[in-house]
C-alpha positions as CSV (number, residue, x, y, z in Angstrom):
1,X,0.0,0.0,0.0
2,X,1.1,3.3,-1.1
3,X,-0.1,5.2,2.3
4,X,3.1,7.6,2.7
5,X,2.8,8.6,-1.3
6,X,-1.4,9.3,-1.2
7,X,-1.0,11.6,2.2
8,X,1.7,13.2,0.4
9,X,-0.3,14.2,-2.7
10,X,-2.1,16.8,-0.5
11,X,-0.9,19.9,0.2
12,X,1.3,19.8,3.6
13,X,-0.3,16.5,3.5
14,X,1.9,15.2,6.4
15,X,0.9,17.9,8.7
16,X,-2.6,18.5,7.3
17,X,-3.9,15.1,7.2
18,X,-2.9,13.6,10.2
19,X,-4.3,17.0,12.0
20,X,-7.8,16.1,10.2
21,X,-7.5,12.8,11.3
22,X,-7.1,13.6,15.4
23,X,-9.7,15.9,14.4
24,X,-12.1,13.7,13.7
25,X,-11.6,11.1,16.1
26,X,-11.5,13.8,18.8
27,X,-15.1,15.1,17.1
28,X,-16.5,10.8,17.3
29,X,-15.5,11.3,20.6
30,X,-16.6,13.5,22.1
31,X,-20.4,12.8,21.0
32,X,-20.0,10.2,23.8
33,X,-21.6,7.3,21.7
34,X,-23.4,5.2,24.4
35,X,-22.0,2.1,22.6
36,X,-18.8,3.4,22.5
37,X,-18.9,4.2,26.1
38,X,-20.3,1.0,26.9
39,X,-17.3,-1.3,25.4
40,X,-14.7,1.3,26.8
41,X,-16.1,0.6,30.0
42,X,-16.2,-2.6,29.8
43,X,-12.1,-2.7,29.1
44,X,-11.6,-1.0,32.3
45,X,-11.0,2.3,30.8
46,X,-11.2,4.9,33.9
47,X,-14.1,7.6,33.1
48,X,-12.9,11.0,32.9
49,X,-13.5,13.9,35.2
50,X,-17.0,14.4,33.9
51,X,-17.8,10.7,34.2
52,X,-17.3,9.7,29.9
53,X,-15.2,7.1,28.6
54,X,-13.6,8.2,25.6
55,X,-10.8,6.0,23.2
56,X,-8.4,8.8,23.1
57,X,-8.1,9.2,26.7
58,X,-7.8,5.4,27.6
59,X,-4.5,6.2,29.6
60,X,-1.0,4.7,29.0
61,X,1.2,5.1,26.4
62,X,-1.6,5.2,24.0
63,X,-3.1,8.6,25.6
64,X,0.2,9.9,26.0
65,X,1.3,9.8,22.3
66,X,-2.2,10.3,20.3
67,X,-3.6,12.9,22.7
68,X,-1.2,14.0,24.9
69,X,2.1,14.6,23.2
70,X,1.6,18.1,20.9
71,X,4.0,20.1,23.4
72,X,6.4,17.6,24.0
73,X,7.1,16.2,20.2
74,X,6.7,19.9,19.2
75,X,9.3,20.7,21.7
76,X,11.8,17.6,19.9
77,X,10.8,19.2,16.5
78,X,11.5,22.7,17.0
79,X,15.2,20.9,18.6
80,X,16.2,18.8,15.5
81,X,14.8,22.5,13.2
82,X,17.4,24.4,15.3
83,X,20.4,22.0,14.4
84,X,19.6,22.4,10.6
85,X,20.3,25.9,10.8
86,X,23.7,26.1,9.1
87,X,25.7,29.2,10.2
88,X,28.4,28.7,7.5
89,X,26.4,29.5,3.8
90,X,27.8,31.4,0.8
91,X,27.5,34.8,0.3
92,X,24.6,35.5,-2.3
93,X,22.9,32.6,-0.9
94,X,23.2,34.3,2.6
95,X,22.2,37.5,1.1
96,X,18.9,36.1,-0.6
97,X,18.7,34.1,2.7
98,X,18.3,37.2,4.6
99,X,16.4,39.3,2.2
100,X,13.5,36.8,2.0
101,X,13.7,35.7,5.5
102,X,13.2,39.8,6.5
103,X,10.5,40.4,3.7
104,X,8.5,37.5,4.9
105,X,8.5,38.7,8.4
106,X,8.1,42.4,7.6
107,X,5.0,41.7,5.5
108,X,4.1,39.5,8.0
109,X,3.9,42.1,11.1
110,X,3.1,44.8,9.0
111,X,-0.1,43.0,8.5
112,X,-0.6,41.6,11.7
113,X,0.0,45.6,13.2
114,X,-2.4,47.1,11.0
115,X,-5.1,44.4,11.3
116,X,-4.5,44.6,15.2
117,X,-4.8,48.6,14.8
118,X,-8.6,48.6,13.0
119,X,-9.9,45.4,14.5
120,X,-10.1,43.4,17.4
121,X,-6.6,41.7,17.3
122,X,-8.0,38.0,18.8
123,X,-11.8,37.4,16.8
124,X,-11.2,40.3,14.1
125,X,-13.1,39.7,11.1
126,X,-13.8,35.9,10.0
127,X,-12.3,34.8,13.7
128,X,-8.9,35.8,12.0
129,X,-6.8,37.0,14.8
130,X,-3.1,38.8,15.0
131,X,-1.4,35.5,16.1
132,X,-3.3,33.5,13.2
133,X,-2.4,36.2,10.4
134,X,1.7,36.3,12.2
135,X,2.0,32.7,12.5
136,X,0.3,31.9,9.1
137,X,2.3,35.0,7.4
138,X,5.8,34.3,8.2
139,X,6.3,30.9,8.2
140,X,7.0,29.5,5.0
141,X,6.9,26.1,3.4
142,X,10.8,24.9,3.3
143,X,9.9,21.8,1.5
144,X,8.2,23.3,-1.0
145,X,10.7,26.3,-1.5
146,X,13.2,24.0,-1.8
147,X,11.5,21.7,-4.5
148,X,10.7,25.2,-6.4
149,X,13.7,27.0,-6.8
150,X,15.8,23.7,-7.5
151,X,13.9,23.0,-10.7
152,X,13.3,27.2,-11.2
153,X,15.3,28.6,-9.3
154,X,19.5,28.1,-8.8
155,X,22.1,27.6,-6.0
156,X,22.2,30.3,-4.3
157,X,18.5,30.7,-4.4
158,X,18.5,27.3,-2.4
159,X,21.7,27.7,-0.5
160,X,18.5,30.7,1.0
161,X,17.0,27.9,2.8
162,X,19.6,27.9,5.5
163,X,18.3,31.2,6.5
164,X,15.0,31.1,6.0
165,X,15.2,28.1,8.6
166,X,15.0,31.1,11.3
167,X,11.1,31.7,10.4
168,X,10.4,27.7,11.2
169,X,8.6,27.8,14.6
170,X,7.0,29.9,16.9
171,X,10.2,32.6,17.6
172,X,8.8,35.3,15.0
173,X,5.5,35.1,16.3
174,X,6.8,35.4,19.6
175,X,8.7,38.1,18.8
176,X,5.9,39.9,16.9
177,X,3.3,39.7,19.7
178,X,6.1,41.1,22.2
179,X,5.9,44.6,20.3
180,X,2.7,44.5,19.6
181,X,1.9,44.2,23.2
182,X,1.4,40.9,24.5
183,X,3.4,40.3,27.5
184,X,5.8,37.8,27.6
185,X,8.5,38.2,30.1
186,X,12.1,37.1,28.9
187,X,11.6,33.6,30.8
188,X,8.7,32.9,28.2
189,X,11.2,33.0,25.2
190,X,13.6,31.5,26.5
191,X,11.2,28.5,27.9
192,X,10.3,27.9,24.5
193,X,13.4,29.1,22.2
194,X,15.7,26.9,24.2
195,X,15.1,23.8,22.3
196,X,15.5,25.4,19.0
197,X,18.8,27.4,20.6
198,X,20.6,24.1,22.0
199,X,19.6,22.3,18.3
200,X,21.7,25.2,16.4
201,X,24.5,24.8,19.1
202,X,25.2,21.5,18.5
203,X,23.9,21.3,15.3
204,X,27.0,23.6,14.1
205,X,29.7,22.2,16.5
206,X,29.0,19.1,14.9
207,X,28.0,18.0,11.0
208,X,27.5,14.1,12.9
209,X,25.0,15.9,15.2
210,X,23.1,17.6,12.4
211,X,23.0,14.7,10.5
212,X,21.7,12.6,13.3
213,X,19.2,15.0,14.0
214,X,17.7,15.8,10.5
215,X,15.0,13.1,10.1
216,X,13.4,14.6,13.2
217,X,12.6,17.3,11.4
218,X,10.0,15.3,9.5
219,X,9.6,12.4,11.2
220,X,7.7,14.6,14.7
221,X,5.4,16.2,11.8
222,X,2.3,13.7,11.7
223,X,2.7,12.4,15.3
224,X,2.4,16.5,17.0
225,X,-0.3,17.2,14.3
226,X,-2.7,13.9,15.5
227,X,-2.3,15.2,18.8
228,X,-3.1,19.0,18.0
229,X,-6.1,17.2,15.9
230,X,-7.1,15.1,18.7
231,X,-7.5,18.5,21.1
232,X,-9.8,20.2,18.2
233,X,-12.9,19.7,16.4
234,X,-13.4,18.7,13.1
235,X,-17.2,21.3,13.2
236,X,-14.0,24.1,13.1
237,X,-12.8,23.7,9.3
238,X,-16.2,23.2,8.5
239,X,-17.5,26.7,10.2
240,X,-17.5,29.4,7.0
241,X,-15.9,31.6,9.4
242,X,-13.3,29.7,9.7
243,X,-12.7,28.7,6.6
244,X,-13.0,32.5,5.4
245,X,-10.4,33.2,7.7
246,X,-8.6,30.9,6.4
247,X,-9.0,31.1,2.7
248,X,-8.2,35.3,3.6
249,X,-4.9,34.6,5.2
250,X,-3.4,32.5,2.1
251,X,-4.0,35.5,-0.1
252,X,-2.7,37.8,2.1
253,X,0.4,35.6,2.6
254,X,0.8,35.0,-1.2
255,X,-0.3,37.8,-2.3
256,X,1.7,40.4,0.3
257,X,4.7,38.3,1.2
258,X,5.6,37.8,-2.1
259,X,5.2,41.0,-3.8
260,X,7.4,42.2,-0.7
261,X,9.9,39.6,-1.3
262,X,9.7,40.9,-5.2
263,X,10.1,44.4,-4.4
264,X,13.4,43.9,-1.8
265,X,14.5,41.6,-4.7
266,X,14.3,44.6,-7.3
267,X,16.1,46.5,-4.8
268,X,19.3,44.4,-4.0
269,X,19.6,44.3,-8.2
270,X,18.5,40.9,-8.1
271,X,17.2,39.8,-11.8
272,X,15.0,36.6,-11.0
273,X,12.4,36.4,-8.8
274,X,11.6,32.6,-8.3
275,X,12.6,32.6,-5.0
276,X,9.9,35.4,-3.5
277,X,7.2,33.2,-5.2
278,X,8.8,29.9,-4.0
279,X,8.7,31.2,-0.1
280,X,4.7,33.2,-0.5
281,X,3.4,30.1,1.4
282,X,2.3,29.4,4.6
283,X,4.3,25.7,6.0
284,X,2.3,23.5,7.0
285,X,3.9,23.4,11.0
286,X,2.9,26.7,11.7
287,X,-0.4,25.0,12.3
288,X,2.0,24.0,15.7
289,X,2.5,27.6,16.7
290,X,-0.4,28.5,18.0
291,X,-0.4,25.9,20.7
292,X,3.8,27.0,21.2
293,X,2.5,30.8,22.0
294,X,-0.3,29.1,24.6
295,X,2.7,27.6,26.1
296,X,4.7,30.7,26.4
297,X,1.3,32.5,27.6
298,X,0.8,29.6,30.4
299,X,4.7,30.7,31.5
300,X,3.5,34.5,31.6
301,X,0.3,34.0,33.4
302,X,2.6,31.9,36.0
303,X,5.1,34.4,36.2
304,X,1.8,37.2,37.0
305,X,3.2,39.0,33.6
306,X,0.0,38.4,32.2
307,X,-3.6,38.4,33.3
308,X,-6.0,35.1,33.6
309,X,-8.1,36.9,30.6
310,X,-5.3,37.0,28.4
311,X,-3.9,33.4,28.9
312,X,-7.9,32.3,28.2
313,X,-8.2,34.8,25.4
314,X,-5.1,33.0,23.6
315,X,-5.9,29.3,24.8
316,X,-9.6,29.9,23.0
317,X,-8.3,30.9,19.8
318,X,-5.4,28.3,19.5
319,X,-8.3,26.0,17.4
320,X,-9.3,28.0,15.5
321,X,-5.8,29.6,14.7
322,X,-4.8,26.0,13.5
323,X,-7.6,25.2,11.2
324,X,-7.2,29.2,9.7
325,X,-3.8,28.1,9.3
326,X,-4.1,24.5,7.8
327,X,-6.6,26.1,5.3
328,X,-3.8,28.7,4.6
329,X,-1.2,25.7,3.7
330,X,-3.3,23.7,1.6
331,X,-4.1,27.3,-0.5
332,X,-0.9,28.4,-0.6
333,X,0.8,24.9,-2.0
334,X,-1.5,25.6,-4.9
335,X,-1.0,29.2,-5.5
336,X,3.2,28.8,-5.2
337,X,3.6,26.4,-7.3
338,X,1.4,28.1,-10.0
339,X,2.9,31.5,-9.2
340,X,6.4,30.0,-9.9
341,X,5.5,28.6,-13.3
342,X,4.0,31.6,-14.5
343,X,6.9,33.6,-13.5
344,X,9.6,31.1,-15.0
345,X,7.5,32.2,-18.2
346,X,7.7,35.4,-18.2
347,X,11.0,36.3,-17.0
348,X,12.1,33.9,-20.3
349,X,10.5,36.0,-22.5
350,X,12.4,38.7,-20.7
351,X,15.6,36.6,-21.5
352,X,15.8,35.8,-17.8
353,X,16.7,32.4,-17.1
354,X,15.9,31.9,-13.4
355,X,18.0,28.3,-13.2
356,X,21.5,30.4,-14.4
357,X,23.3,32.2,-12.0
358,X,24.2,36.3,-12.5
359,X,27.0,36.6,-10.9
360,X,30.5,36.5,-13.1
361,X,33.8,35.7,-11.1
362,X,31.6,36.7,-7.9
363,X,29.6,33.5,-7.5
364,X,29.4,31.1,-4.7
365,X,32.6,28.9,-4.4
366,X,32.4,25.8,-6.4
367,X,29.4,26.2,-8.4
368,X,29.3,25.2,-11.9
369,X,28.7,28.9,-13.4
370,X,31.7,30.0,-11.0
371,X,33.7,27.2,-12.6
372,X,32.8,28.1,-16.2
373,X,33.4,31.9,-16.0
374,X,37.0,31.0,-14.7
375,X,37.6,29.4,-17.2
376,X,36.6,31.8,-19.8
C-alpha cells in the first residue's frame, strides 16, 4: 500500500492530514456514543472527570502519544529544526537568505499591526486573529521552496533555505506579539526558544549531530499534528468563518509576502524572482504555533506577567488559529507552485533564465557557473 505517497499528494499532507485525522476522532469522541462508552467501559477504561469514557483518553502510552504529546514532540521538533540551521552558507545565498527571510516577516507584522490597529486583534473579522495572520504569514513552506527553486530557481536561491530556517517555529510570532503588546517576560522565550537554541548549538559544533538529528525534522510532523487534531474539532474547518479566515490569510500571505519579497529583490539588483514566489506560502507546522504561544502564555500568566483573561483569550483561539492556518497551507501549496511557473515564463521572455546564476567571477565557491566563468 502506497499510504506515505497518497498523504503526500495533499498539500502539507503530512501535517494537514494527520491533523484532520485527530480531528475527527477527537469530534466521534466526544459525542460520547453510548455504545462506545459501553465497550470502553467494559475494558476497564477509567471515566474522565465528567464521568465519559472516551478512546483517546484510555490512559497509558496510547493517551500519552495520540492525545497528549503536541507540546512535547513539538518541543523535539522545534530541537532537530534548530540544528539544521547552518551558520556557514555562501555569500549570495546568505544575502537572498536574509532578504527573503526579512520580507517574509516584515509583510508578515506589517499586517498583523495594522489588522490589530482597525480590529479586534483576537476574533477580528472571519475569527482571524493577529497571532493567526503572524504565525500563518511568516512561516513559510521549506519543503516546497526547496522543490521550487531547485527546478526554477538556482544555487544560491536554495543555498537561502539555511536562512530562511529562522522563520520555522514559533520565535517570530513570539517576537511579533512582544511589540505588539502581549506580555511575555524574557523567561517565556527562553522556555520555548531553548530547544530550538541548543539544536543550532550542536547542530553547528558538529555535522555528525546535524546529521543525526535531521530526520526529526520530519519524522515529529504527523505524530504532533494527530495530537493538536485530537484536542480540536473537526465542526472548526467546516464553520465558514473559519474557513474564510482561512482562505483570507493564504491570499494575504501569497499575495503580500511575495510581492514584498519581489520588491526587496528589485532592490538588492536581483534579476530573478523565483525565490519570493517559492517562499509566498504558509508551512504546514505553523499549524504547531499556536499551541507554542499558549505555552509561552501559560509561563506569563505563571510568572503574573499576564492576566487570567489573556492566557484564556489565547488558549480559546489556539483552534481555531490551527484550522485558519491549515486552510492557509493547503491554498498556498496551490498558489506557489502556479505562481512560480507563470513567473519562469515570463522572466524567459524577458531573457531571464531563473535556473542560471548572474553573478561572473563573484559566485558562490564551487558552483558550476563559477567554474565556467574562470575558465573563460
Amino acid at each position: 500500500m502506497r499510504i506515505k505517497d497518497t498523504i503526500e499528494k495533499v498539500p502539507g499532507g503530512m501535517m494537514v492530514v494527520p491533523l484532520l485525522l485527530g480531528a475527527a476522532l477527537n469530534t466521534i469522541d466526544q459525542l460520547h456514543i453510548p455504545v462506545v462508552m459501553n465497550v470502553l467501559k467494559a475494558l476497564g477504561t477509567a471515566p474522565t472527570d465528567d464521568g465519559y469514557y472516551e478512546f483517546l483518553r484510555i490512559g497509558g502510552f496510547s493517551q500519552e502519544l495520540f492525545k497528549d504529546s503536541a507540546l512535547v514532540l513539538i518541543a523535539l521538533f522545534l530541537f532537530c529544526v534548530g540544528s539544521q540551521m547552518n551558520l556557514k552558507v555562501g555569500g549570495v545565498a546568505l544575502k537572498k537568505g536574509v532578504l527573503l527571510t526579512s520580507s517574509k516577516y516584515l509583510a508578515g507584522l506589517s499586517v498583523g499591526m495594522t489588522f490589530g490597529f482597525f480590529f479586534d486583534p483576537w476574533s477580528g473579522i472571519f475569527g482571524l486573529s493577529t497571532l493567526a495572520i503572524i504565525a500563518g504569514m511568516t512561516n513559510s513552506n521549506s519543503g516546497m521552496y526547496a522543490a521550487l527553486t531547485g527546478q526554477y530557481g538556482n544555487r544560491s536561491d536554495v543555498g537561502g533555505l539555511s536562512i530562511l530556517a529562522i522563520n520555522d517555529g514559533p520565535f517570530l510570532t513570539l517576537v511579533s506579539l512582544g511589540m505588539l503588546g502581549t506580555a511575555f517576560p524574557l523567561i517565556a522565550f527562553i522556555a520555548v526558544l531553548l530547544p530550538i537554541g541548543i539544536g543550532m548549538l550542536l547542530g553547528n559544533l558538529d555535522p555528525k549531530i546535524r546529521e543525526f538529528l535531521k530526520p526529526g525534522e520530519s519524522l515529529t510532523i504527523p505524530f504532533f499534528a494527530f495530537s493538536l487534531g485530537a484536542g480540536m474539532n473537526l465542526a472548526n474547518f467546516f464553520n465558514p468563518a473559519v474557513l474564510a479566515g482561512g482562505l483570507t490569510l493564504a491570499i494575504l500571505t501569497f499575495v503580500l509576502s511575495g510581492g514584498f519579497g519581489i520588491l526587496v529583490f528589485k532592490l538588492f539588483k536581483e534579476k530573478s524572482y523565483i525565490a519570493p514566489i517559492s517562499e509566498a506560502s504558509t508551512a504546514g507546522n505553523a499549524a504547531a504555533t499556536p499551541a507554542a504561544i499558549a505555552a509561552a502564555a501559560s509561563v506569563a500568566v505563571g510568572s503574573g506577567a499576564m492576566t487570567a483573561a489573556e492566557f484564556e483569550a489565547i488558549q480559546n483561539i489556539v483552534p481555531i488559529a490551527t484550522a485558519q492556518i491549515s486552510v492557509s497551507t493547503i491554498t498556498t501549496s496551490l498558489l506557489c507552485p502556479l505562481g512560480v511557473i507563470l513567473m519562469d515564463k515570463y522572466q524567459r521572455r524577458k531573457g531571464i533564465d531563473g535556473t542560471k546564476e548572474d553573478l561572473g567571477l563573484k559566485g558562490i565557491e564551487g558552483t558550476t557557473d563559477t567554474k565556467q566563468a574562470a575558465s573563460n
